[in-house]
N, C-alpha and C positions, 0 to 999 in steps of 0.2 A: 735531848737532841739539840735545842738551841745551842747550850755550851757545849756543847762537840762540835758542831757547825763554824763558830764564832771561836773558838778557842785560839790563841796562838802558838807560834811555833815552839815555843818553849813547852809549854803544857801537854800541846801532839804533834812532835815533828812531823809525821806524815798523814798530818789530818788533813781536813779541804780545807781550813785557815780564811774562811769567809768572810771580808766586813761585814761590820754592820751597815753599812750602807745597801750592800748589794741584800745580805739577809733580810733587809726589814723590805724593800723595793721589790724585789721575785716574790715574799711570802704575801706579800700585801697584794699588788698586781696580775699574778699567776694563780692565788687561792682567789681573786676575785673574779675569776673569769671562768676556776675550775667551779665556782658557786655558781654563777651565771648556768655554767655546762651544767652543772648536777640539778637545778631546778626546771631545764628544759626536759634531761630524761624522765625527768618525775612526770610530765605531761603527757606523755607516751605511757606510762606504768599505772595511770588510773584507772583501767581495767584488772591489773594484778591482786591478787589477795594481798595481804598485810604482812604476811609469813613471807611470799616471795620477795616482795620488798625488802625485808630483814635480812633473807637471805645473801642478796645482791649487794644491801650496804657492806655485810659482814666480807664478802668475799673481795669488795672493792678496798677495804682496810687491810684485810692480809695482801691484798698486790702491794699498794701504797708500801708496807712497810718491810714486804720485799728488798724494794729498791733502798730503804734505810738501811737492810743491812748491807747488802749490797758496799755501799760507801765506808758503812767501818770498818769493813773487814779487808775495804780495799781491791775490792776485784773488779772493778768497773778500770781501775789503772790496769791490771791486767789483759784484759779488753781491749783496752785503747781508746775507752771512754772517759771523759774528761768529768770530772766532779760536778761542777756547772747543768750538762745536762744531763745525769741521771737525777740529781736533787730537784728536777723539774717534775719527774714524774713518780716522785716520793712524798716527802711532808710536804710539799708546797702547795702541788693540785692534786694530786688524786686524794688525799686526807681532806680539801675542804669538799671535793666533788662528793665523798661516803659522807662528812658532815650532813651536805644538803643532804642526800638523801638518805637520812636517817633522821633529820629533822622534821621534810614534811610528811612523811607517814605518822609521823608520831603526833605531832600538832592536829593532823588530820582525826586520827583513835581518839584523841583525848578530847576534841570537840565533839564526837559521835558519843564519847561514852557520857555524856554530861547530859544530865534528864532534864526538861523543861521547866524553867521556871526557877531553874540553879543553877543555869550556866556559869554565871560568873565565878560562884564560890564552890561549885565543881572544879573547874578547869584550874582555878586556885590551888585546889587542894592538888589536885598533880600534879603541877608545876612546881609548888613545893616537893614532892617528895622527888621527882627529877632532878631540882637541883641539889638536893638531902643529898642522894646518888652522888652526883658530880663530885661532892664532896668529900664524902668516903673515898671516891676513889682516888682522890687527889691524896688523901692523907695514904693507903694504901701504895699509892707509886711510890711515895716519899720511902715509906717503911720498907719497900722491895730494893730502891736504890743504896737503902744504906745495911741492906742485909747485903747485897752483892757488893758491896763495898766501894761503889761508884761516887770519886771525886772530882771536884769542879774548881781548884781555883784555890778562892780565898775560900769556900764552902768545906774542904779539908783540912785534913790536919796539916798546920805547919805549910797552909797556903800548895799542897800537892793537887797533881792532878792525875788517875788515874781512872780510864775508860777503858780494861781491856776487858771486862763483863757488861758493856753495854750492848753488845748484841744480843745477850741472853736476857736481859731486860726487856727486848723487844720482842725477843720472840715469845716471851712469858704474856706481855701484855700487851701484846697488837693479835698476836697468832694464836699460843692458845687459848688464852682468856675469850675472847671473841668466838670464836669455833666451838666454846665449851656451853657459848649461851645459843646456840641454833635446837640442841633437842628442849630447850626451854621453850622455844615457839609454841611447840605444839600444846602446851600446858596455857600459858600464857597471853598469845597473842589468836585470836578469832581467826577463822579459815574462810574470811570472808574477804569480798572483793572490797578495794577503795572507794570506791563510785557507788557502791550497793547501801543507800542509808535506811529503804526498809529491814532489813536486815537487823540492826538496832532495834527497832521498833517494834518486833515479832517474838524478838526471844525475852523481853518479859514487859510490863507495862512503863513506862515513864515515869517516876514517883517524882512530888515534888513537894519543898521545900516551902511554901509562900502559905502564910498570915491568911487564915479563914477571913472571909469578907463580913464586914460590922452589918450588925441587921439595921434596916431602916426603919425610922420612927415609926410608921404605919403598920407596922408587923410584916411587911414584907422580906424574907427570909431569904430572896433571892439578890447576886449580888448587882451594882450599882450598874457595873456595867453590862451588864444581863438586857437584851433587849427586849425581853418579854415585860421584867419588873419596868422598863424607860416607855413600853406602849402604853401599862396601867396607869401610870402615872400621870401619862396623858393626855388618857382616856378620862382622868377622875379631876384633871387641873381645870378651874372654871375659868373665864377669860378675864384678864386684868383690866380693870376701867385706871385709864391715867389719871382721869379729873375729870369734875362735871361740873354743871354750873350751876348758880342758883337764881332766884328770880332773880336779882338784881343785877345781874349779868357777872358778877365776880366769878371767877374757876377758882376752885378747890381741889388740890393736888390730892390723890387718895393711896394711901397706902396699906395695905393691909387688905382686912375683908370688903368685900365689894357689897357698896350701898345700891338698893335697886329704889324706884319711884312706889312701888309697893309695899317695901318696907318704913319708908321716910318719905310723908306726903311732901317733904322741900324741897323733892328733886322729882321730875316732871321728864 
């Protein structure tokens, strides 16, 4: 979509022929304000399950890419709508306003599903396989563009540019692909509320991840930071004499086991 957007007249005479000036200033400015928006509604949607969240991003990306087609096909001039403002309410904000909210549900899941004591290298391990995802699908678009035979430029043959299957790109990968993962919810994603973190908690134990605690010299089994093993200990600790003196008035710094006047007549 960028090089559609950006293209020049030579490449799509009746394209919207965008700088990059004004391209990079709306998508920067307008997705940061549609991000602003999408993380306010998320505030409001903490009470929703996880499914209707999914629900709501998927259905805000088929609007979004509505209006993409919209512009290639050219019906917005038919209209008497100016390029300018339908591309406002296509890729620019409503695609970052589904970003947010399809981001903090998901940041949210993948901190619930991370059991104690392994958060970090849980939430690792998703985040890797998220952007494993990203990935694929990036390699995926690629392989769909050049099966529909979609060129850009200097990226074609012989420096051509042909977009006239780029709306069926869109519709393949904003419309159905998206819509084809919603009966996936219900397999996939929990029917529980946002806000609800017993919920986690109930449907199986927490396991975890962390280094049994080293047994203490005394045989005490229990670990260090255990406050029953930290009362025994002292319970059993005798009290430290710094120094004491001896007749001749010298102090003797004492370190170690404590001298008493009953065990060593030289201390009084």
């Amino acid at each position: 979509l960028g090089y559609y957007y950006t293209a020049n007249r030579r490449c799509v005479p009746d394209g919207p022929g965008f700088s990059y000036g004004y391209y990079l200033a709306v998508t920067n400015i307008v997705g940061g304000v549609g991000g602003c928006l999408g993380s306010l509604m998320f505030q409001g949607m903490q009470s929703w399950s996880f499914r209707r969240a999914f629900w709501l991003t998927t259905i805000v990306q088929v609007a979004a890419s509505a209006f993409d087609v919209v512009i290639v096909e050219r019906w917005n001039l038919r209209l008497g709508i100016s390029d300018e403002a339908t591309f406002l309410f296509g890729d620019a904000a409503c695609q970052q306003i589904a970003q947010m909210l399809a981001l903090m549900p998901s940041a949210l899941l993948n901190s619930l599903l991370c059991p104690r004591g392994a958060e970090a290298t849980v939430y690792a391990i998703l985040a890797g396989f998220q952007n494993f995802g990203l990935a694929v699908a990036s390699v995926l678009g690629v392989w769909l563009t050049r099966w529909l035979d979609i060129r850009a430029g200097a990226a074609g043959a012989d420096g051509e540019c042909d977009f006239s299957q780029l709306s069926t790109a869109i519709v393949i990968a904003h419309v159905i692909l998206p819509l084809l993962c919603i009966p996936l919810t219900f397999v996939l994603i929990p029917n529980v509320k946002m806000n609800d973190e017993r919920a986690f908690e109930l449907v199986s134990p927490a396991p975890s991840f962390r280094s049994p605690a080293a047994s203490s010299a005394g045989g005490d089994s229990s670990p260090p930071s255990s406050p029953v093993s930290s009362a025994g200990r002292a319970e059993r600790a005798e009290p430290e004499v710094p120094y004491v003196l001896l007749e001749d008035g010298s102090p003797v710094v004492m370190t170690g086991l404590q001298r008493s006047a009953a065990s060593d007549p030289a201390i009084e």
